[in-house]
C-alpha positions, 0 to 999 in steps of 0.5 A, spaced: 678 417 937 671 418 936 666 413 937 663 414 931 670 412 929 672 406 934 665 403 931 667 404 924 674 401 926 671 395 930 666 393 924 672 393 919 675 388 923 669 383 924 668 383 916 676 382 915 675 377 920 669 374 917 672 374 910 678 371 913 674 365 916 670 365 909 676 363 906 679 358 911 673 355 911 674 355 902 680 353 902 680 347 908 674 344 903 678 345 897 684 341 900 679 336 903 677 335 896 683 337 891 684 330 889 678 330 886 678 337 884 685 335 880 682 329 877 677 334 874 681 339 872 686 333 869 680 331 865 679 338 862 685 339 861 686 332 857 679 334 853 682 340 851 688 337 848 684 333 844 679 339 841 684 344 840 689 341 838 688 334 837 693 331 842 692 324 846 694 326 852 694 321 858 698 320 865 697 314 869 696 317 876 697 324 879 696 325 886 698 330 891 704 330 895 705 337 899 700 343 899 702 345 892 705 340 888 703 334 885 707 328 883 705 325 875 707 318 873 707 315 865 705 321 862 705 321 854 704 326 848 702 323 842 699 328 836 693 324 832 696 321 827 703 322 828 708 320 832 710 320 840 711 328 841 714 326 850 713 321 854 715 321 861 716 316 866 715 321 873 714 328 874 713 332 880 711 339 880 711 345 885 708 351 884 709 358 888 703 360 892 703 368 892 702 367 885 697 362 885 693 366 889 693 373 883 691 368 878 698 366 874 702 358 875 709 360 877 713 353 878 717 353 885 720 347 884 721 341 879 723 334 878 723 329 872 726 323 871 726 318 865 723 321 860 724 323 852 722 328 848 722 329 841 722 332 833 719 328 828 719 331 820 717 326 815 717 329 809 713 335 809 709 332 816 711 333 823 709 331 830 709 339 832 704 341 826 698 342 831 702 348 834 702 352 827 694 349 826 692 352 831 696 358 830 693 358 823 686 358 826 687 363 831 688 368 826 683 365 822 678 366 827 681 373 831 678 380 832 680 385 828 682 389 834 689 390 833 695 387 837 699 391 842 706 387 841 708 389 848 702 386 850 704 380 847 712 380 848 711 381 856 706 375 856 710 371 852 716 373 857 712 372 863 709 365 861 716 363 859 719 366 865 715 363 870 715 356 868 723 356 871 723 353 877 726 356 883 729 348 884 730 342 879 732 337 878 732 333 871 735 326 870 735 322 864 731 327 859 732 325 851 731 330 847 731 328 840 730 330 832 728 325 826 729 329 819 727 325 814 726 325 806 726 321 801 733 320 800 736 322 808 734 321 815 738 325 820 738 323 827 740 328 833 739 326 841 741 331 847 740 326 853 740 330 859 744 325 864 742 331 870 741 337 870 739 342 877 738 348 880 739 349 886 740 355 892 740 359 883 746 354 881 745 351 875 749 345 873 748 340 867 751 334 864 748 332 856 751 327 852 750 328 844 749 323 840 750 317 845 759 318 846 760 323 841 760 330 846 759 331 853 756 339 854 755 343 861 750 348 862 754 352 868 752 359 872 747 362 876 739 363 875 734 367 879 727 366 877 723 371 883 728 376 880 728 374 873 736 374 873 740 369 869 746 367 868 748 361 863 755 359 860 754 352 855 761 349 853 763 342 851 768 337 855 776 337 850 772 339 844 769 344 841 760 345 841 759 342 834 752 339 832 754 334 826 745 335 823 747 342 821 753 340 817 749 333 814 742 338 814 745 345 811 751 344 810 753 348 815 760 347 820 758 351 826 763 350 831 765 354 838 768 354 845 763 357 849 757 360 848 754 365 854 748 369 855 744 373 861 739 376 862 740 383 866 732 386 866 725 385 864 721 390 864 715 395 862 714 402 862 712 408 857 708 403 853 714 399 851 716 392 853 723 392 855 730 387 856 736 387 857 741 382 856 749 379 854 751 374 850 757 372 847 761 367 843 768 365 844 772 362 838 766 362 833 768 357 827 763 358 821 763 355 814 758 354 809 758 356 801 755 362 801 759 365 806 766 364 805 770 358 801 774 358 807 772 357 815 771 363 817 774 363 825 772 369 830 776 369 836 771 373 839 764 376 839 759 380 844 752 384 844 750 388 850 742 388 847 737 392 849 731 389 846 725 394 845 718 392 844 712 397 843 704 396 840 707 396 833 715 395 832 720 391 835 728 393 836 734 394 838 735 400 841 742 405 839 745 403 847 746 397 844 754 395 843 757 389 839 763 387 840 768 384 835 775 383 837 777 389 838 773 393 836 765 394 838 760 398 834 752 401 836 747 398 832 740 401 831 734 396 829 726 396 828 721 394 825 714 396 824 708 393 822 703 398 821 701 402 819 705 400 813 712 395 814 718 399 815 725 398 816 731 401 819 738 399 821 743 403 823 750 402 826 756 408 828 762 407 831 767 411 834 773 414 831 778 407 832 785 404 831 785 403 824 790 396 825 785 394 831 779 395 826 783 389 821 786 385 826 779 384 828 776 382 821 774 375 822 779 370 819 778 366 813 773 372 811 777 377 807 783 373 805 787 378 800 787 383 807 789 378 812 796 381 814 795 387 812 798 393 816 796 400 817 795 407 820 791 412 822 783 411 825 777 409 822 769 411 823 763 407 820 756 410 819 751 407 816 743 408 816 739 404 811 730 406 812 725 402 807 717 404 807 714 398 803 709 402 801 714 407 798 720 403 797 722 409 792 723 413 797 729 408 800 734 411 804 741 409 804 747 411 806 754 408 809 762 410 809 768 409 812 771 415 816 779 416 816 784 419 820 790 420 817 789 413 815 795 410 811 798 403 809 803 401 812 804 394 809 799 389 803 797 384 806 797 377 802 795 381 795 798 387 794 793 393 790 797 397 787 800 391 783 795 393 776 800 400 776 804 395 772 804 390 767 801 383 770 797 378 768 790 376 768 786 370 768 780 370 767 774 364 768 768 360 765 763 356 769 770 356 774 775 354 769 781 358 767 780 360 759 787 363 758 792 368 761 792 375 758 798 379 759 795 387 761 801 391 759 804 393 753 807 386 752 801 385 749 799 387 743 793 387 744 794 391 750 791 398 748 793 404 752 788 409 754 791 415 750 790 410 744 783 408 745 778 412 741 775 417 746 768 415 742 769 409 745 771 412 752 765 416 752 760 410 750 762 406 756 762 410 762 756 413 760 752 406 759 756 404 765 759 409 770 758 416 768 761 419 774 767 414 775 772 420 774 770 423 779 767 418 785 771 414 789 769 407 787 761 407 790 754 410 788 750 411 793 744 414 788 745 407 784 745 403 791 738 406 793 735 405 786 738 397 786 735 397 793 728 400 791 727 395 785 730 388 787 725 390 793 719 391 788 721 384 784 723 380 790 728 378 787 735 380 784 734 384 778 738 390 778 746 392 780 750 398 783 756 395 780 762 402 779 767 400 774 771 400 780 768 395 783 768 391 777 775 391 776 777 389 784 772 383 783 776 380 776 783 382 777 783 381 785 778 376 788 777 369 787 771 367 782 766 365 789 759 367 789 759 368 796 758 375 801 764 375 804 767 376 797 762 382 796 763 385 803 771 385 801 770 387 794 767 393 798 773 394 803 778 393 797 775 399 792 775 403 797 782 402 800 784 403 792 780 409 791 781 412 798 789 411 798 790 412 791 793 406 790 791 407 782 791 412 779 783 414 776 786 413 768 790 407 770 783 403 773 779 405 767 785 403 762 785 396 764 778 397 765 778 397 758 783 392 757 780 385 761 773 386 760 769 381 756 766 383 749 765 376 745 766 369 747 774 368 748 774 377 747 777 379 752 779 387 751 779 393 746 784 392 742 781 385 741 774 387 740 775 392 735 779 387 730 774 382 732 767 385 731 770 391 725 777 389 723 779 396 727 785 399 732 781 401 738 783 409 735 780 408 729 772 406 732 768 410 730 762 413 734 756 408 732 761 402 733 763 405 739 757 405 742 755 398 740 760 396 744 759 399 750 751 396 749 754 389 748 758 390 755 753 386 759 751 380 756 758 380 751 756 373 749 750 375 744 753 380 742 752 378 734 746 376 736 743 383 734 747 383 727 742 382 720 745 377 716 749 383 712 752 386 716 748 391 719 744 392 726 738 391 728 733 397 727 727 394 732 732 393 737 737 397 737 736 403 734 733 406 740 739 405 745 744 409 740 739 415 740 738 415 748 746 414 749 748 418 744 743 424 747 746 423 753 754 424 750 751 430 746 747 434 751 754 432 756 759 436 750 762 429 749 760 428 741 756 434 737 748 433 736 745 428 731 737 428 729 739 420 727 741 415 729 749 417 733 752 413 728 747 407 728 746 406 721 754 407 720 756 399 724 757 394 720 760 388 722 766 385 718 765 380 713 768 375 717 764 374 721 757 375 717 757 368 715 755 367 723 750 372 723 743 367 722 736 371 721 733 373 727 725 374 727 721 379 731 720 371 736 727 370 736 729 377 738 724 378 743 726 371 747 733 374 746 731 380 748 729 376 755 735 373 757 740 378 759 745 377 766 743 378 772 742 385 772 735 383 768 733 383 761 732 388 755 725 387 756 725 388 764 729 394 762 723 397 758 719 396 763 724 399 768 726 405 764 719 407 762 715 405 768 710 401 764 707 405 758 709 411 759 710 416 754 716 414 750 717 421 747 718 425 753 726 426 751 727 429 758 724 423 761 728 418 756 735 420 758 735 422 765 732 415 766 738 412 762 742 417 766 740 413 772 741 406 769 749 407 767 750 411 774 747 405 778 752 400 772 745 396 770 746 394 763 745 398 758 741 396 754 737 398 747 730 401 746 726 403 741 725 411 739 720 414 738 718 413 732 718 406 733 713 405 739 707 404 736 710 399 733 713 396 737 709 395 742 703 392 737 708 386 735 709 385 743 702 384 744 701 380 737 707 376 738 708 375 746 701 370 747 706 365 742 713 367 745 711 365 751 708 358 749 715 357 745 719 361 749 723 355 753 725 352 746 727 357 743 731 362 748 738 360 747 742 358 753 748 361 753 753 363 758 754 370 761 759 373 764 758 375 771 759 383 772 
């Protein structure tokens, strides 16, 4: 070593040695003076719970009790003009001193005792609105700059993370929430008798609602290496909270809830966590489910969680576990530059009667005990770009490996081969029963049905349902893309097939079991043959309704014309296949004499007609295809009131669900289109019967410039009248 070198080595050693002495003289005053420095820091602390977020923070005393930790006593929390957020009798607070020192607050031990904590909704106030105010403020006043997400999550986590303790001990802690309205007050209390970890255990006693459950929170937790472990479960009784079915009428029940947190960590950009959690003998029941409980023996997700500067996800090494079966989800939202969707999930090819025995019970009813063979594989992939919803991507299918049934379970799906009896309902009432085979005489078999009238209706309905089998995925992402722009739902994706499963198998429950079941039965049908295609269409045809109490073909055609249905001619058959999706109106677009209304009406029959010609399904016409031929039997003219253009524009307004004639327009020709573009009429209408809207009437072309004038007349005054006039009638749900 050279001089030079030793003098260069001894002077960084006295400027070490100073800066040491320097710090130990800091930090002998700070310890010196840390009372008064606590009061200090109290006292700005308590300023700024007042200034921010308009707290009245007060503590009785604090004083230190060791080197870092401080002990507390009479502390409350009380928002302005609302009520007690916590008080605490006694608190005592360590903090690690490595961490101090880099500037961050992690907590090395804590220890409370009789305290409560508690929520407060009063009609639309509560006692933690101050958090959303000044969330509400902070937006109000942040810079333009843009967020990193994964900046945000891994403070979020870090901050959360760090006020675990290394030790603690907690008794007699009451954590409370009051709901209240003007009718209801619903309580809840979780009082923590103890709660404690030590050397990474954790144990804990809570009692719910004074006697009314004993729960424990049981495991292991390591906060310096971010690793836990935790289990909930409750003593000779299930986990249950009562709030949730008083409140939501929802009954959740289950044995034991576990969670674990495996690794946090951050690289390439990205916050990252991995983790477990699962839920043993899970029980749901709520009204938009299921009618039943639905019960889960048992449920898992190894998640890995991803968070970048614009998106958030589930990452595809993700596993869920569903009985006996598991499946690799795929999620991520990105905010910017605009809102983008996707979901993903793929299987591998499973045991087929694995797959079933692992649906949840009480949520496919008609398939619990169902036998079968084989494999299956699931893909699904869904995109969604909110400024290109038109775009939406959409596809899902079941995969099968010499799949077969071996046994039906509670229904058997191949009874429609046969005569059987159908029943249908109104608002959930049974109307009457209809035999639907040739001990009806009504019943009408397919090869007796005017083709005409075949014809018209899968093309208003589902065109390719002959050869499909039993989905549309085109008509999914139409119904996607359009329920998303109206924020509600306005357009179906319904097959012929979906909607003879729905009547002639499924109870008449609006929930999304029954929808998901209507799905796994069409394909079960369509995918095994169970019925043949013609068969399907014929009692299709045979059950539907077509008029208030009309309920098939053969009483359709007597009722409206006094025909058989092989006697309908092309404009009756194309009206009835109009008046599918709102069947109960169907006389409202009659005239008093008999004849359709030309406004209204006309211009479906030349669009549907157009389509069944340019399909070699009927010879060109340049009128109306039959339109000016329908006239409704005498019988039932005298029902027929006059309709005025009003009456008709607030008929044209109240359709199903599928959406209105009106919307229909507006869907059809996107706006003020030209309306004489054929080419663009009849692909669009195309669309409409492969996605299973309703079809519904247009204008032709003549008609426009007319029709839209009277629009703009009458539409200021129909909307003043409109509630007074719209009929309410019921519709039936397709």
């Amino acid at each position: 070593m050279t001089a030079g070198q030793r003098k260069a080595l001894r002077i960084t050693g006295w400027t070490l040695l100073g800066l040491f002495l320097l710090g130990a003289i800091g930090a002998g005053y700070a310890f010196t003076k840390r009372e008064a420095l606590l009061q200090i820091a109290l006292k700005r602390a308590t300023q700024k719970a007042k200034r921010d977020y308009k707290l009245d923070l007060k503590i009785g005393s604090a004083t230190f009790t060791g080197l870092s930790s401080v002990a507390f006593s009479d502390i409350s929390i009380v928002p302005e003009q609302r009520d007690s957020l916590a008080r605490i009798n006694r608190a005592e607070v360590g903090v690690r001193l490595w961490p101090m020192l880099l500037g961050q607050i992690a907590l090395s031990d804590l220890a409370l005792e009789n305290g409560m904590v508690q929520v407060v909704r009063r009609d639309s106030l509560t006692n933690i609105d101050f958090i959303l105010r000044r969330k509400r403020d902070s937006t109000a006043t942040k810079s333009t700059r843009r967020v990193d997400l994964a900046d945000v999550a891994e403070n979020l986590i870090d901050e959360l993370l760090s006020k675990i303790p290394d030790n603690m001990n907690v008794r007699n802690l009451d954590f409370r929430v009051i709901d209240s309205d003007r009718d209801t007050t619903q309580r809840l209390s979780l009082l923590t008798e103890q709660a404690t970890i030590e050397d990474e255990a954790v144990s804990s006693t809570l009692r719910l609602n004074g006697n009314e459950a004993t729960w424990h929170i049981s495991g292991t937790a390591d906060p310096a290496d971010r690793e836990y472990d935790l289990s909930l479960y409750a003593d000779g009784k299930p986990l249950e909270l009562k709030y949730l079915e008083n409140r939501y009428k929802l009954k959740l029940q289950a044995d034991t809830l576990h969670a674990e947190l495996k690794d946090v960590d951050r690289a390439g950009g990205e916050f990252r966590m991995e983790g477990v959690g699962s839920v043993r003998n899970l029980r749901i029941n709520h009204p938009a489910i299921a009618r039943t409980d639905v019960f889960v023996d048992r449920a898992a997700m190894d998640a890995n969680l991803f968070v970048g500067e614009n998106y958030v996800g589930i990452d595809s090494s993700s596993v869920v576990y569903l009985g006996q079966v598991s499946g690799r989800p795929f999620v991520k939202y990105t905010l910017s530059p605009t809102k983008t969707y996707e979901v993903e999930l793929h299987t591998d090819m499973m045991n087929a009667q694995a797959l079933f025995n692992s649906f949840p019970q009480g949520l496919f009813e008609s398939l619990e005990g169902m036998q079968v063979t084989g494999g299956l594989k699931y893909d699904m992939s869904f995109q969604l770009d909110e400024a290109l919803p038109d775009s939406v991507k959409f596809n899902s299918g079941l995969t099968s490996d010499n799949f077969k049934i071996v046994r039906m379970g509670r229904v058997d799906f191949g009874k429609i081969n046969n005569s059987f009896v159908y029943t249908p309902y109104e608002k959930d009432k049974p109307v009457r029963d209809i035999v639907i085979g040739p001990e009806n005489p009504d019943f009408t078999p397919l090869s007796a049905i005017s083709p005409d009238l075949r014809n018209a209706v899968l093309t208003s309905e589902d065109y390719n349902f002959m050869t499909h089998k039993g989905f549309n995925e085109k008509a999914f992402r139409v119904s996607i893309a359009t329920n998303f722009k109206e924020k509600k739902f306005k357009r179906g994706a319904s097959t012929i097939s979906m909607q003879l499963v729905k009547n002639v198998y499924l109870n008449r429950n609006k929930t999304l079991s029954r929808k998901v079941e209507e799905i796994l039965i069409v394909w079960l049908m369509e995918n095994g043959r169970l019925v043949p295609k013609e068969r399907m269409y014929e009692v299709y045809l045979n059950l539907i309704e077509w008029g208030r109490n009309i309920y098939g073909i053969g009483e359709a055609a007597r009722y409206y014309f006094g025909k058989s249905p092989s006697e309908l001619d092309l404009g009756e058959s194309i009206f009835l296949a109009f008046v599918i999706p709102s069947p109960k109106r169907a006389l409202n677009w009659f005239n008093p004499d008999g004849t359709l209304q030309v406004r209204n009406v006309r211009g479906y029959f030349r669009i549907i007609g157009r389509i069944m010609a340019r399909r070699g399904l009927t010879e060109p016409d340049s009128g109306a295809y039959g339109f000016y031929n329908v006239r409704l039997r005498e019988g039932l003219r005298q029902q027929v009131a006059p309709v005025d253009s009003m009456q008709s524009d607030s008929l044209m307004n109240d359709t199903d669900e599928g959406g209105g004639i009106d919307d229909f327009f507006k869907r059809l020709f996107n706006g003020n289109r030209d309306r004489d573009d054929e080419k663009e009429e009849t692909e669009n209408v195309q669309t409409q019967s492969e996605s299973n809207s309703p079809a519904t009437p247009n204008v032709s072309s003549g008609d426009t410039v007319k029709t839209r004038r009277q629009l703009r007349q009458e539409r200021r005054e129909r909307k003043r009248r409109e509630r007074e006039e719209r009929q309410q009638q019921e519709d039936t749900n397709r």
